[in-house]
C-alpha positions as CSV (number, residue, x, y, z in Angstrom):
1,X,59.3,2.5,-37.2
2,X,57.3,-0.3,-37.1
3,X,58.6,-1.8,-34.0
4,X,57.8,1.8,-32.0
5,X,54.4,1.0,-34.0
6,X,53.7,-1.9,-32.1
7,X,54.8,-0.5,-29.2
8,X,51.9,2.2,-29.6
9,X,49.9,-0.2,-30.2
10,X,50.6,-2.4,-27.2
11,X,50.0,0.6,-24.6
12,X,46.8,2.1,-26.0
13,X,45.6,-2.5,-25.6
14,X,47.0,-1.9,-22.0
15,X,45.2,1.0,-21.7
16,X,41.8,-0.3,-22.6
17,X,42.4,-3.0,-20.7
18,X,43.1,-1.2,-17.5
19,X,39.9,0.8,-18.3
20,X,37.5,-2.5,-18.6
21,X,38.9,-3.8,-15.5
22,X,38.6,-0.6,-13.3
23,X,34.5,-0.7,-14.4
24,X,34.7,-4.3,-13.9
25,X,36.0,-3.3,-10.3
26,X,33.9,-0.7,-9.6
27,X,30.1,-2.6,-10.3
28,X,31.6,-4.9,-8.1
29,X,31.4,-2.7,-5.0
30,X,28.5,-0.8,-5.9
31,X,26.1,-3.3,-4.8
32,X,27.8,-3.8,-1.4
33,X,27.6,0.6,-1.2
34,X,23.8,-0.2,-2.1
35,X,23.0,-2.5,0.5
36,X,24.8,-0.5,3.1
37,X,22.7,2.2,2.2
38,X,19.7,0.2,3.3
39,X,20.6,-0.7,6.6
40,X,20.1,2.5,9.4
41,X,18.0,4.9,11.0
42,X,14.8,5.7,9.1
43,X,12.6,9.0,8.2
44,X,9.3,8.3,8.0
45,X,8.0,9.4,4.8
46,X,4.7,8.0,5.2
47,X,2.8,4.5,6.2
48,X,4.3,3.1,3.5
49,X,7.6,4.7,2.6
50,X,10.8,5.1,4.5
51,X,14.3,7.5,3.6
52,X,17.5,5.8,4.8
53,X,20.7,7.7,4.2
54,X,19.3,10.1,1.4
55,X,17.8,6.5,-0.2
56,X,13.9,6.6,-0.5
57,X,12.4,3.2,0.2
58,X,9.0,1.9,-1.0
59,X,7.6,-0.9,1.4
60,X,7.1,-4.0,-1.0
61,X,4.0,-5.4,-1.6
62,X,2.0,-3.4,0.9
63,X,0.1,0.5,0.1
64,X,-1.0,2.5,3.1
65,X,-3.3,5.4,2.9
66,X,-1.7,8.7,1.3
67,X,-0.9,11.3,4.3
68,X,-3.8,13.2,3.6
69,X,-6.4,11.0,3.1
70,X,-9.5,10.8,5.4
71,X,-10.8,7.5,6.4
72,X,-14.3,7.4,8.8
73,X,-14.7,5.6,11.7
74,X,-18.2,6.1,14.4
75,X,-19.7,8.0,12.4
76,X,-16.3,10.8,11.7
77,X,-13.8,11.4,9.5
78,X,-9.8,11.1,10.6
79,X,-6.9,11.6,9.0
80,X,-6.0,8.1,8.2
81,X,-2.7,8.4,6.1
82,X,-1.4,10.5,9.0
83,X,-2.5,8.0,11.0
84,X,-0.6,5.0,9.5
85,X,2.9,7.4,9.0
86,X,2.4,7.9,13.1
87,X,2.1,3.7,13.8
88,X,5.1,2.8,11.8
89,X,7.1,5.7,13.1
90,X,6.3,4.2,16.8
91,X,6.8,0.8,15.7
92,X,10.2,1.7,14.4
93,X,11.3,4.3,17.0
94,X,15.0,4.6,17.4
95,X,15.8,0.8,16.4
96,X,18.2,0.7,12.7
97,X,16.1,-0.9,9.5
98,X,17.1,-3.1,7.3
99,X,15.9,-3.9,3.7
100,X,16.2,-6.1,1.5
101,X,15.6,-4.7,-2.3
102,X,13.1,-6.7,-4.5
103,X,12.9,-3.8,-7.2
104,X,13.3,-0.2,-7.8
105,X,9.7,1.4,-9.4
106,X,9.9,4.0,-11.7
107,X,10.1,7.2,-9.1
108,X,13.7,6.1,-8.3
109,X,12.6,4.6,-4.9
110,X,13.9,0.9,-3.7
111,X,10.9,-1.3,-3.5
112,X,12.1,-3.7,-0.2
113,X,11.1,-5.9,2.5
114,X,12.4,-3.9,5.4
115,X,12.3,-5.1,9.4
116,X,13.2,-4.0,12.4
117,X,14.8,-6.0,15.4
118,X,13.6,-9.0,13.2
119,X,10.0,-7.7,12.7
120,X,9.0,-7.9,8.6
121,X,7.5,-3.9,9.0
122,X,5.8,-4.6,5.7
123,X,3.7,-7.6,7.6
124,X,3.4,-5.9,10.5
125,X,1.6,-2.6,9.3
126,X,-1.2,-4.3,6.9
127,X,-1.5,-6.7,10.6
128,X,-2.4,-3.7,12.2
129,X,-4.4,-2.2,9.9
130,X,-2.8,1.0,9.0
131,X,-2.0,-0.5,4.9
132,X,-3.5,-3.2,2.4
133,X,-2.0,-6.3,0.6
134,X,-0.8,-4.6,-2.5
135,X,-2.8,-7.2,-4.4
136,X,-1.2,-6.1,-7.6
137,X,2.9,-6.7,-7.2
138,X,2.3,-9.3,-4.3
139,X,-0.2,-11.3,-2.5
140,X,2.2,-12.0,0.3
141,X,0.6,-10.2,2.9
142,X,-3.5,-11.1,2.2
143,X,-3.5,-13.2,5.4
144,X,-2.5,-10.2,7.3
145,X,-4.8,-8.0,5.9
146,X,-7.7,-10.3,6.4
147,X,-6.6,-10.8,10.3
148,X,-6.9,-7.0,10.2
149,X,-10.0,-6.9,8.7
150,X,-11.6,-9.5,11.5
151,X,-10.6,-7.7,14.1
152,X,-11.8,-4.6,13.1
153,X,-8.1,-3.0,13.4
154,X,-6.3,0.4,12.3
155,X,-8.7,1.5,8.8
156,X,-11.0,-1.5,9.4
157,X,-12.8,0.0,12.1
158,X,-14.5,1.9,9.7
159,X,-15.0,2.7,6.3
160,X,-12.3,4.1,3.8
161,X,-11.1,4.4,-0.1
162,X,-8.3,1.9,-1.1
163,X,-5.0,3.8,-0.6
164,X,-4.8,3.1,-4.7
165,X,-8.1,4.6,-5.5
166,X,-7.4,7.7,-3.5
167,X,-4.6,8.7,-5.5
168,X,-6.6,7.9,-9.0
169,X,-9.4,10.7,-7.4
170,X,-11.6,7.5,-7.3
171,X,-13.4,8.9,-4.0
172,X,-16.8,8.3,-2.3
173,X,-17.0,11.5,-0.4
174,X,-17.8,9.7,2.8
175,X,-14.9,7.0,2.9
176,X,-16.4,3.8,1.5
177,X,-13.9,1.0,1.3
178,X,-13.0,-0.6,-1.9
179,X,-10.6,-3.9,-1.9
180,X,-9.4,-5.5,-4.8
181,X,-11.3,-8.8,-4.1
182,X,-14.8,-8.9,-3.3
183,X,-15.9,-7.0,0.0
184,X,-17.9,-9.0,2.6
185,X,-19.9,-7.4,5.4
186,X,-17.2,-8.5,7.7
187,X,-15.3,-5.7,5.5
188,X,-17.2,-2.8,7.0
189,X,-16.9,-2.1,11.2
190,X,-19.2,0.4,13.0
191,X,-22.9,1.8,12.0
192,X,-21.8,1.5,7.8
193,X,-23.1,-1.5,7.4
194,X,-26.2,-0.7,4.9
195,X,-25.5,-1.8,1.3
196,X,-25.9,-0.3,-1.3
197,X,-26.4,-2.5,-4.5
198,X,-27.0,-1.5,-8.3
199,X,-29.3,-3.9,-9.6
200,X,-28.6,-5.6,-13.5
201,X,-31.3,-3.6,-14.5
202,X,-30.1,-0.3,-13.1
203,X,-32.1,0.0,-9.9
204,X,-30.4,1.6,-6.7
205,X,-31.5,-1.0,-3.9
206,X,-30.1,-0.8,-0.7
207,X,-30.2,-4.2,1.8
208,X,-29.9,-3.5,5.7
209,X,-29.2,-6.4,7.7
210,X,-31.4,-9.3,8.3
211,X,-32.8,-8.5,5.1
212,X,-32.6,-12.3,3.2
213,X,-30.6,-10.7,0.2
214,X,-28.5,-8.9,2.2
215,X,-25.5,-11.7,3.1
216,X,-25.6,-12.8,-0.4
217,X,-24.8,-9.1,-1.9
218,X,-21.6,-8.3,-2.9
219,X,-20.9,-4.3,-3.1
220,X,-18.5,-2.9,-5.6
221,X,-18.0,0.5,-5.4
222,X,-16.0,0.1,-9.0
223,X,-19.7,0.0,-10.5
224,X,-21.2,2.9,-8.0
225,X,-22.0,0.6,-5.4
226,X,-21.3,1.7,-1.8
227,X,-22.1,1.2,2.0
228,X,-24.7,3.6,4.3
229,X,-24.6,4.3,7.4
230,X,-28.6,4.8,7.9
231,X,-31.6,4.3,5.8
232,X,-32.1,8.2,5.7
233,X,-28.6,8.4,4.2
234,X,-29.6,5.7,1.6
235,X,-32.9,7.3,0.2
236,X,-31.2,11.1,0.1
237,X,-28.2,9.5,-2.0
238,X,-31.2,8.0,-4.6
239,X,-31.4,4.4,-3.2
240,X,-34.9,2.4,-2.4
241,X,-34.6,-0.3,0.3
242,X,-35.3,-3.7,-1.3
243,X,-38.9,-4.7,-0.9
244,X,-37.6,-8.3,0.4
């Protein structure tokens, strides 16, 4: 009896042993099955999401605006986010993506560093305009996004809410464009270029150009702060033009 004991005993060890090294086996390929999954053709979610095979795919480091935002530009409002979805879907085309994971955020999505025939798609959208450095997770991609802003391309050509203020209902009616460092004049492109400043005592002053405050104001439309795009527009919002 208490040799078939051991016996028992020796298959149900076997057994648990065959068990751990069958889940040993298995996380072993399930990374290589997840990084297959990243490499393909991609469905443009929006300007800063991609689906490959069923996998949804955040672009790291980067936020575009949300499809249905409106950005202006001249003087008229366009559908920005639609905009941005549309530039990295040509940019893209029929050419395979690859990504390379840095996280997975707590929708379920991959968070990666994806490219395209070599090109870093995260670089080149916030280059062109069509999304911001994601100051927040990454700083990688400021330089881009201030060559962007100097050349006036993609949303800098006009005035806009930051992609993450958008989706908080943070909105100026009339895009105004808030970054998450301070926003120079060279921020704002086109006729928008009026600033409107909320004194430390309270006062709405707005500061059109030439004025000899109006290089050393910094507007931040966090406090209520935000750009015109006439003098008109300025005194009907409650403003006063500074009497320097």
């Amino acid at each position: 009896m208490k040799e078939s004991g051991r016996i028992v005993e020796g298959e149900a060890l076997l057994r648990r042993v065959l068990i751990v090294l069958s889940s040993i086996v298995l996380l072993s390929l399930a990374p290589a099955a997840s990084a297959a999954d990243l490499i393909g053709q991609a469905s443009i979610i929006d300007g800063d999401t991609i689906e490959i095979h069923g996998q949804r795919i955040r672009l790291f480091g980067i936020d575009a605006p949300e499809h249905d935002q409106l950005c202006e530009a001249g003087g008229n409002q366009y559908r920005c986010g639609q905009q941005a979805s549309f530039a990295l879907a040509d940019q893209i085309g029929k050419q395979a993506v690859d990504c390379a994971p840095r996280d997975v955020d707590q929708y379920g999505r991959v968070v990666a560093v994806c490219s395209a025939a070599g090109e870093d798609l995260n670089a080149w959208m916030v280059r062109q305009g069509w999304a911001l450095a994601y100051r927040h997770y990454s700083t990688a991609y400021v330089p881009d996004e201030d060559a962007a802003r100097l050349a006036g391309d993609g949303i800098w050509r006009g005035t806009f809410d930051a992609p993450w203020d958008w989706r908080q209902g943070k909105r100026q009616g009339a895009a105004q464009v808030q970054s998450q460092a301070p926003v120079s004049s060279a921020a704002v492109v086109g006729q928008c270029v009026i600033k409107g400043n909320i004194s430390s005592k309270g006062e709405r002053i707005y500061h059109v150009p030439g004025g000899p405050y109006y290089d050393a104001t910094v507007i931040d439309t966090a406090k209520g702060e935000r750009w015109f795009c006439t003098e008109a527009e300025a005194v009907a919002a409650g403003w006063r033009k500074s009497k320097l």
